[in-house]
Every structure is written in structure tokens, then in C-alpha cells.
C-alpha positions as CSV (number, residue, x, y, z in Angstrom):
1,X,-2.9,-19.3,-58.8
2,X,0.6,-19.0,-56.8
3,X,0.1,-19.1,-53.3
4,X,3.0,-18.7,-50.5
5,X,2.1,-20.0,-47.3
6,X,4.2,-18.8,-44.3
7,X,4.9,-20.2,-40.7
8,X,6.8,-19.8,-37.6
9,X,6.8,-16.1,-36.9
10,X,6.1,-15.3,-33.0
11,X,8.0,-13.6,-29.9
12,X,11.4,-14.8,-28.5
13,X,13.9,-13.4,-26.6
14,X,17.5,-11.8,-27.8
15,X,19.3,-15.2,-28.2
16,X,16.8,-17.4,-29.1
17,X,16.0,-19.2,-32.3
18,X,12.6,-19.5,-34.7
19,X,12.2,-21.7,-37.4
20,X,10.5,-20.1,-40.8
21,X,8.5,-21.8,-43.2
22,X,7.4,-20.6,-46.7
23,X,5.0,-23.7,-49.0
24,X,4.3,-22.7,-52.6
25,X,0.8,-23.8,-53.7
26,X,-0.2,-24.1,-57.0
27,X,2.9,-23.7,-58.8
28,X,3.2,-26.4,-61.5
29,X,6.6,-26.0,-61.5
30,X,9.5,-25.3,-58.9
31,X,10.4,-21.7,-58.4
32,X,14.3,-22.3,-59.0
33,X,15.3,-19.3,-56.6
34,X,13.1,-18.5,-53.5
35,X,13.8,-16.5,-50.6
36,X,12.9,-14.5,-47.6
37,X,13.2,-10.5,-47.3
38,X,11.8,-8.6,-43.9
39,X,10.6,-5.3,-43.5
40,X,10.9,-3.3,-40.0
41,X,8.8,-0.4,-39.3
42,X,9.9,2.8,-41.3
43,X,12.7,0.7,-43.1
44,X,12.4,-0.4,-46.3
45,X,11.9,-4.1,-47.4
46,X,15.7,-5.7,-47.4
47,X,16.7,-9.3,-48.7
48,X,17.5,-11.7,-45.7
49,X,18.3,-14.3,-47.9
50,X,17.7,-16.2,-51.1
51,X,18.9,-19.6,-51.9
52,X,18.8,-21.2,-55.6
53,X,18.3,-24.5,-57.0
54,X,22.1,-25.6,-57.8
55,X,22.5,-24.4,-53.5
56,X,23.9,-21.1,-54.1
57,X,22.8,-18.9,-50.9
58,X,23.7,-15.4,-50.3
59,X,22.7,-13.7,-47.1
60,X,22.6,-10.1,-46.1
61,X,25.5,-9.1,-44.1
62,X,23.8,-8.5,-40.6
63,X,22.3,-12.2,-40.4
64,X,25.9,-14.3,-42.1
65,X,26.7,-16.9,-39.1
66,X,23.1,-16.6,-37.6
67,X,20.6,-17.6,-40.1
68,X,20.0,-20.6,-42.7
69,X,18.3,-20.7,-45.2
70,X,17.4,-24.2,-46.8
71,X,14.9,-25.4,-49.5
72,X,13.0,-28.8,-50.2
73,X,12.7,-28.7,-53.5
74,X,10.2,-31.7,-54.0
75,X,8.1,-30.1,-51.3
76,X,8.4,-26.7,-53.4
77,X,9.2,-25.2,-49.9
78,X,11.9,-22.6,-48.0
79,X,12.9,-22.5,-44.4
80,X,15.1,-19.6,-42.7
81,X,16.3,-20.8,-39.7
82,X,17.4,-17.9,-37.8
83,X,19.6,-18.7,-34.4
84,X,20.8,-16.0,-31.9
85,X,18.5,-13.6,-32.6
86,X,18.6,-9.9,-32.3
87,X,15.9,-7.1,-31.3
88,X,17.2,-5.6,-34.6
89,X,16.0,-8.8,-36.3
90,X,12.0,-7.6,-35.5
91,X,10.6,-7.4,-38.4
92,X,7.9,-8.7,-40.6
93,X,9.5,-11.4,-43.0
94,X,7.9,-12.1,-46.3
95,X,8.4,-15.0,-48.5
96,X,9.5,-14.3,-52.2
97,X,10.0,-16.4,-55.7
98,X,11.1,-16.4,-58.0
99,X,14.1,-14.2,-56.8
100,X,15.8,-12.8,-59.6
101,X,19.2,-13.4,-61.3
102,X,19.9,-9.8,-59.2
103,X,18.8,-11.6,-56.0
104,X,15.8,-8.7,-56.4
105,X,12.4,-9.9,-55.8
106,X,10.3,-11.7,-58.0
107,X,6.6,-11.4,-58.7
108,X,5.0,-13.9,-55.2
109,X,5.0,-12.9,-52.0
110,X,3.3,-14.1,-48.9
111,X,1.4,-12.8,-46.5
112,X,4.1,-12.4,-43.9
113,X,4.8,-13.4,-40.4
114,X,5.7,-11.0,-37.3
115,X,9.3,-11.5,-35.6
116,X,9.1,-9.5,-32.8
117,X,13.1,-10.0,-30.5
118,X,12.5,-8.7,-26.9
119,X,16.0,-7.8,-25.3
């Protein structure tokens, strides 16, 4: 069974930085895209940003210049580093893979962490 394991969430001021991290568990092979989409309250869920095996990274146009997202592919897992942050950036973030060719989601999901951005 696919698990996806996410860390780092929590409460920070507008400017500050937070580190995700997303560990798939009992894949027995590498997702080849994974990625990170966030859902605020009465919005829907949105891609932040997806990254896939060759490094080909696309990013939704409110975080280009602020996040990162990277991948350790041996360690099957995704980071979002996410720098000058935004209240408009709280949100709960979810990890997902395999993201598709589309850069939709795929069928795994975590459990998701809180962002919460206090101005």
C-alpha cells in the first residue's frame, strides 16, 4: 500500500520561509512525477507545483520566484521549499503522485499539512 508522508507545515509570519516534505512508502518503484497542490478554505484544490524525473518543474503562477520544489529520487521523496511567504499562501498543502502528463493529479495523496501566513 502507497503511503505519503508529509512534514513541515506550521505558522510563520508574511516573509518567512517553511520547508515541506512529502516520503512515499511502499512504492516499489519511483513515482516519476510528484508534486504538491494546496487547498484554502472555500477554494478549490490548485497545483503549487510538480516536478518530474528528467527535472522539468512547472509552478503555479502566484508562487514562480518564491517556492522550490526539489525531489530525491533515491529517497522516493519531494520537498517544496517555499520562501517569502504570503497570508494568501494559507492553505492546506497535499502531496500528490503520480502527477499526470497534464500536470493533473494522480491517484496518492497525503494527509496534508496546515500553512497558516499571519501578516
Amino acid at each position: 500500500q502507497v503511503q505519503l508522508v508529509e512534514s513541515g507545515g506550521g505558522l510563520v509570519q508574511a516573509e518567512g520561509s517553511l520547508r515541506l516534505s512529502c516520503a512515499a512508502s511502499g512504492s516499489i518503484f519511483s513515482f516519476n512525477a510528484m508534486g504538491w497542490y494546496r487547498q484554502a478554505p472555500g477554494k478549490q484544490r490548485e497545483l503549487v507545483a510538480g516536478i518530474r524525473g528528467g527535472g522539468l518543474t512547472k509552478y503555479t503562477d502566484s508562487v514562480k520566484g518564491r517556492f522550490t520544489i526539489a525531489r530525491d529520487g533515491t529517497k522516493n521523496t519531494v520537498y517544496l521549499q517555499m520562501n517569502s511567504l504570503k497570508p494568501e499562501d494559507t492553505a492546506v498543502y497535499y502531496c500528490n503522485a503520480p502527477i499526470r502528463g497534464d500536470w493533473g493529479p494522480g491517484l496518492y495523496w497525503g494527509q496534508g499539512t496546515q500553512v497558516t501566513v499571519t501578516s
